[in-house]
C-alpha positions as CSV (number, residue, x, y, z in Angstrom):
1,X,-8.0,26.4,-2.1
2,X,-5.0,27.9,-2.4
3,X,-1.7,26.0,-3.0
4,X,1.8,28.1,-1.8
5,X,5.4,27.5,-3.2
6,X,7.2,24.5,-1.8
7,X,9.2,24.9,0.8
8,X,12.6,23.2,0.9
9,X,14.0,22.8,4.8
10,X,17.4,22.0,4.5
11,X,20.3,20.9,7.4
12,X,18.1,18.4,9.0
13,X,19.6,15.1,9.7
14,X,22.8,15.1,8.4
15,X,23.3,11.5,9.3
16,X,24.4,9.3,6.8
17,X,23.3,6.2,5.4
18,X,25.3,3.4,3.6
19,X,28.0,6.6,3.3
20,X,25.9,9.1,1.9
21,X,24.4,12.5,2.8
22,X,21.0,12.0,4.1
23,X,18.5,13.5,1.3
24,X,17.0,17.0,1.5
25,X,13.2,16.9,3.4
26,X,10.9,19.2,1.5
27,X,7.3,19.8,2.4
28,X,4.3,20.8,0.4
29,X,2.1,23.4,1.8
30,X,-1.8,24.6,0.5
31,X,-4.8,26.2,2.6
32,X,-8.1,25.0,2.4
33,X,-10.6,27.4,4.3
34,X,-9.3,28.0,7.6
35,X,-7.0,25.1,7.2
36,X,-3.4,24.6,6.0
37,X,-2.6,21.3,4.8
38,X,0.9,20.3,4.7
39,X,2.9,17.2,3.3
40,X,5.6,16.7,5.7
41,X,8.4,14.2,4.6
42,X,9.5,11.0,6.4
43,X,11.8,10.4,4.3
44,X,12.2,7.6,1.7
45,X,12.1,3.9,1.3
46,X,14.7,1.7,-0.6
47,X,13.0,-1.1,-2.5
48,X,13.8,-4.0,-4.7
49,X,12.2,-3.0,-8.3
50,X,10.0,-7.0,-8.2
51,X,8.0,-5.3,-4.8
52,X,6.1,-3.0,-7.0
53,X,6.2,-5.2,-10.4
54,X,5.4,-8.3,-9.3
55,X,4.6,-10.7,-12.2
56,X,4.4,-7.7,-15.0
57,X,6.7,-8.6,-17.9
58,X,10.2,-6.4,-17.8
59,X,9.7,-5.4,-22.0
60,X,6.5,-3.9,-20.8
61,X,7.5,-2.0,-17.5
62,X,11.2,-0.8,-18.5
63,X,10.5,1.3,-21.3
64,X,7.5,2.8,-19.3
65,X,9.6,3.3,-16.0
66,X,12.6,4.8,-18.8
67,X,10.0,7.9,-19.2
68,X,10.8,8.6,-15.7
69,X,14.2,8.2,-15.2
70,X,13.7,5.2,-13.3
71,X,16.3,2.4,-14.4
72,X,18.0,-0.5,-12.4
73,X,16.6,-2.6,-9.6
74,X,16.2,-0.9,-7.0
75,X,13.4,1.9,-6.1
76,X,13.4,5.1,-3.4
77,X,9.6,5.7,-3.2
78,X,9.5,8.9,-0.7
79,X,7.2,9.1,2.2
80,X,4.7,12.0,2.7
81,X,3.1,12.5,5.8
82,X,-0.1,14.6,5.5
83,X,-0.4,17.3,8.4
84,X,-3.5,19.3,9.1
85,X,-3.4,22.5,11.5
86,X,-7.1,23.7,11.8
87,X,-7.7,25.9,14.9
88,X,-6.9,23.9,17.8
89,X,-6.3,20.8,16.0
90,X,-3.3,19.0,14.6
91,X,-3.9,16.2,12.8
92,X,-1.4,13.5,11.4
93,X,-2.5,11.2,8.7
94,X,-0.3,8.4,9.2
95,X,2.7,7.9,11.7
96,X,5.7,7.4,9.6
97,X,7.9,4.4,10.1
98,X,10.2,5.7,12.8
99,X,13.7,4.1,13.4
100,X,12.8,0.0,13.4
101,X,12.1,-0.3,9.4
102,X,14.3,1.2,7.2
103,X,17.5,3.3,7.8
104,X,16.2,5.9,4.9
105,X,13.0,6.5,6.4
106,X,11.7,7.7,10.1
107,X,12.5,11.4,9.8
108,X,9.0,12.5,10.5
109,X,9.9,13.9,14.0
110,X,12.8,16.0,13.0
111,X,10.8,17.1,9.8
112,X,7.7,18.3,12.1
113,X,10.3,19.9,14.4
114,X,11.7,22.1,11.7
115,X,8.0,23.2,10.9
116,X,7.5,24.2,13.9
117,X,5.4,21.1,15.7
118,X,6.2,19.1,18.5
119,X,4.9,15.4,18.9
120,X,2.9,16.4,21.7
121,X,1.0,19.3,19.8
122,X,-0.8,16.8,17.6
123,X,-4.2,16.0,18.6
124,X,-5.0,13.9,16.2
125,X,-3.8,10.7,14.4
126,X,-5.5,8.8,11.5
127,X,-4.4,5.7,9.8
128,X,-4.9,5.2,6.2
129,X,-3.3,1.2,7.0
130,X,-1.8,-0.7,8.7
131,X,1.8,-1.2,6.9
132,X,5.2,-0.4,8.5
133,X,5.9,3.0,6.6
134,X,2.6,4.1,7.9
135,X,2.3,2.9,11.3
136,X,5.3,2.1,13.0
137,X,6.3,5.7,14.0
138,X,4.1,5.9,16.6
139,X,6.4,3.9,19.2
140,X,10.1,5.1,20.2
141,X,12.9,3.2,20.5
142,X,11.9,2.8,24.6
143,X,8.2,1.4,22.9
144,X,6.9,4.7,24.6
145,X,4.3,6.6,22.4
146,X,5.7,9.2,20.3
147,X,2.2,11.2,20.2
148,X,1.4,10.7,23.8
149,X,-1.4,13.5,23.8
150,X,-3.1,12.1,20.2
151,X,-6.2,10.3,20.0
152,X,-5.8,7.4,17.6
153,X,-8.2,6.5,14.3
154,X,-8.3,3.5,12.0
155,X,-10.8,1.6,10.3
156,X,-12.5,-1.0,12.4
157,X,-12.1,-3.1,8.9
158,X,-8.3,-2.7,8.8
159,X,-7.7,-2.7,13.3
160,X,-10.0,-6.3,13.0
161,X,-7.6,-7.5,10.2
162,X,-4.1,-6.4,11.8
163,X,-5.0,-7.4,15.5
164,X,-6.4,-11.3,13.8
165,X,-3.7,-13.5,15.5
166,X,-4.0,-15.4,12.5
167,X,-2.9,-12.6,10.2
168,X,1.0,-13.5,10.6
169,X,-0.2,-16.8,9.5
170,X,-2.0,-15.9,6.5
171,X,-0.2,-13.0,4.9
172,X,2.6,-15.0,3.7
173,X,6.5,-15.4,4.5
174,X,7.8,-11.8,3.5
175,X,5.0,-9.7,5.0
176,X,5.0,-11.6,8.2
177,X,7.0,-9.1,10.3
178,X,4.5,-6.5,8.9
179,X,1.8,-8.5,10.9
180,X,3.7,-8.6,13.8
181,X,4.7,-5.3,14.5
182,X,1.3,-3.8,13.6
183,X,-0.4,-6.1,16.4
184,X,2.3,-4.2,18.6
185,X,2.3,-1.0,17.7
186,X,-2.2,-1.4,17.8
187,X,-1.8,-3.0,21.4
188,X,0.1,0.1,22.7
189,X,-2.6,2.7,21.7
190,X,-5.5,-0.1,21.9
191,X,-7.0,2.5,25.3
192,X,-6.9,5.6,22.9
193,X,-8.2,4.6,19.5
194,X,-11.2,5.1,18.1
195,X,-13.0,3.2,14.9
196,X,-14.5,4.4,12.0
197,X,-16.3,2.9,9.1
198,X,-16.8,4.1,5.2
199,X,-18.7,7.3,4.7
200,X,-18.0,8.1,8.1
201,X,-16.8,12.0,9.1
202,X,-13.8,11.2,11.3
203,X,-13.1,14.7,12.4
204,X,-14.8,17.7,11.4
205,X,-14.7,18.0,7.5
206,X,-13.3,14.8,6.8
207,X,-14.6,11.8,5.6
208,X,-13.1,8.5,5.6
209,X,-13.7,6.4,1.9
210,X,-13.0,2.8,1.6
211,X,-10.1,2.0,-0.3
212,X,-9.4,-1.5,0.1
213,X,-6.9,-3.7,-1.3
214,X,-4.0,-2.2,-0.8
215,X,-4.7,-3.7,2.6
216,X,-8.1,-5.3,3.6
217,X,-9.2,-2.2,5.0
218,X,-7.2,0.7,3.6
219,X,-9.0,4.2,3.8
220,X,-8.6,7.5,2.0
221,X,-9.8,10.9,3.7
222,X,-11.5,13.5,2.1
223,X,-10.7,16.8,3.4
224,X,-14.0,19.6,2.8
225,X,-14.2,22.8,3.7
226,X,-17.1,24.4,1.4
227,X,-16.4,23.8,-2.5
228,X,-12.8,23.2,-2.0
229,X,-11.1,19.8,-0.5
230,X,-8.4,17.3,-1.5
231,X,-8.2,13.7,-0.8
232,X,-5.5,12.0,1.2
233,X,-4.9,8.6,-0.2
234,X,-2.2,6.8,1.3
235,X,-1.4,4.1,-0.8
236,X,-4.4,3.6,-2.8
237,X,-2.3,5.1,-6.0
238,X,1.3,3.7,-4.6
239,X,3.6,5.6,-7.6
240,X,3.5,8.1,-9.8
241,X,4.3,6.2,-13.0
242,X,2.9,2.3,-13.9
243,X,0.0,3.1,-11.2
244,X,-1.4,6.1,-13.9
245,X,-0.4,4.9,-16.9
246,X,-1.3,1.6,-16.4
247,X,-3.8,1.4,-13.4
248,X,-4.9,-2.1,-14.6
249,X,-1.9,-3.8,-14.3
250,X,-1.4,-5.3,-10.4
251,X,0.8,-4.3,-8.3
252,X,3.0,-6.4,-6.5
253,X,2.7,-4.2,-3.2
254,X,-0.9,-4.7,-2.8
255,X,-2.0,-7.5,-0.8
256,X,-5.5,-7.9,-3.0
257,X,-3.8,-7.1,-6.4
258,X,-7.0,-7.4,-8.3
259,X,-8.5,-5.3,-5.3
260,X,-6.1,-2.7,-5.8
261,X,-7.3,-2.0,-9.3
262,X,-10.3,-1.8,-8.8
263,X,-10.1,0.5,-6.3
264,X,-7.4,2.5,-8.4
265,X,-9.1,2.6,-11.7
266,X,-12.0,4.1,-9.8
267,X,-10.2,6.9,-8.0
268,X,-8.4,8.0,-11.0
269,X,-11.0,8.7,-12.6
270,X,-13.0,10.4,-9.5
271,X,-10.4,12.6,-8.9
272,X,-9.8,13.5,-12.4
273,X,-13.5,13.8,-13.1
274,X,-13.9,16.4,-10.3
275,X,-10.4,18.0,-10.3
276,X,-10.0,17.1,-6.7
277,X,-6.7,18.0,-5.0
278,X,-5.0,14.8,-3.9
279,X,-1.6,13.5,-1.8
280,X,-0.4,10.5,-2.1
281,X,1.9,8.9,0.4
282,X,4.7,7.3,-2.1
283,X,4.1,10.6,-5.1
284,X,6.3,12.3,-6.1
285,X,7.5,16.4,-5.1
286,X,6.2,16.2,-2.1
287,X,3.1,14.3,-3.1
288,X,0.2,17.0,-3.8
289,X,-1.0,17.1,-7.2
290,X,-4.0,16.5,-9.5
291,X,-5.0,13.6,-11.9
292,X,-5.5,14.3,-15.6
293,X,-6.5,12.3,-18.4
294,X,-4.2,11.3,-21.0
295,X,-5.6,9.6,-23.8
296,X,-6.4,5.8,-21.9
297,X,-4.5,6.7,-19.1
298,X,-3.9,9.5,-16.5
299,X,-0.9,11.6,-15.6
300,X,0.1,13.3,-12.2
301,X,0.2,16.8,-12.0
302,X,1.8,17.9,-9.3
303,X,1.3,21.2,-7.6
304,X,4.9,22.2,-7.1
């Protein structure tokens, strides 16, 4: 596996947002085999700080978030997109949020454009969830497809929850547009998806893991060829700060906080156990890194 210096691609999308410069896309590159894996930005989200804190006391978070710079109320998790060119396939994992959630993200089309990738060269799209930042990019502004020549892959766990008509009524007041523009966004590629379960191989060297509680049916993919891989993980560890230092402690952006956890505490210490590669959707430079132990706790390393 080898990883290659980061590669910054400036002068795209020079629009701005609430009167400032839109920020820099950069993208992440490593080969694997006969593979190149490469984290493609979408661009970033703007949060209030209580989404990811939730309940956790302020005298135990601030000083923690202090370490990294990270003061205020008000977050910018970025968005990495995880591309996968492998002979004749191009595989997305994840769609990006395209133009109808948030003014600082959707630049996924313009960021594939500058590498060199049109939206009809992928072949291949697979869902780690179902949540706007990670699904909503694959409709236009005309609700035409924006991969039209994919085939489509999700969980059958996480496809049975979002498609539930009784999800908007369950998932409570400020996630209820979530529900209701993933049962849109599903019924428009409901003729070209495919399902897949835990353990499964989705696509030739990589296998989907179960990593629920983020959402019900959130799935990480482990990308293998021979001795070397990396896992894609979505949102399964959502930050690069509280989420290693503290991976007990819920997180206020998991819909199964004591789900989450669970499923956090044990892929920390999987991937620092075996020194797996990983990228994570919302971590930071570009999101490929390793995990390494530090005393109780782990650290991100990334691979910049």
């Amino acid at each position: 596996m080898t990883p290659t210096r980061r590669q910054v691609l400036c002068g795209l999308g020079a629009t701005a947002i609430l009167g400032a410069p839109r920020m820099t896309f950069a993208a992440d590159r490593m080969t694997l085999g006969t593979a190149t894996i490469t984290t493609v930005s979408d661009g970033h989200l703007v949060l209030p700080k209580e989404f990811l804190l939730g309940n956790l006391p302020s005298d135990e978070t601030a000083p923690l978030l202090a370490k990294y710079g990270i003061t205020g109320d008000v977050m910018h998790p970025p968005c990495n997109v995880t591309l996968l060119q492998d002979g004749d396939r191009t595989v997305l994992f994840d769609a990006g949020s395209g133009n109808g959630f948030m003014p600082s993200a959707g630049d996924l089309v313009d960021t594939l454009d500058a590498l060199g990738v049109a939206p009809d060269d992928v072949t291949d799209l697979v869902f780690t969830h179902g949540h706007p930042d990670h699904l909503w990019g694959v409709l236009d502004d005309f609700d035409d497809l924006v991969f039209a020549n994919a085939s489509y892959m999700i969980g059958q766990r996480e496809w049975d929850y979002w498609t539930d008509p009784d999800t908007v009524n369950t998932i409570g007041e400020e996630r209820a547009s979530f529900a209701v523009g993933a049962a849109r966004r599903l019924a428009a590629i409901e003729d070209q998806v495919n399902f897949f379960k835990d353990g499964q191989e989705v696509l030739p060297g990589v296998m989907a893991h179960a990593t629920f509680g983020h959402t019900p049916g959130h799935m990480s993919f482990e990308i293998r060829q021979g001795s070397d891989a990396v896992m894609v993980i979505g949102d399964a560890i959502g930050n690069g700060h509280i989420a290693f230092e503290r991976p007990d402690w819920a997180s206020g952006s998991d819909q199964d906080a004591e789900g989450g956890i669970k499923t956090r505490k044990r892929l920390l210490d999987q991937l620092a156990q075996d020194k797996m590669a990983m990228i994570g959707f919302h971590l930071p430079d570009g999101g490929l890194g390793r995990v390494e132990r530090s005393g109780d706790s782990y650290r991100f390393v990334s691979e910049v």
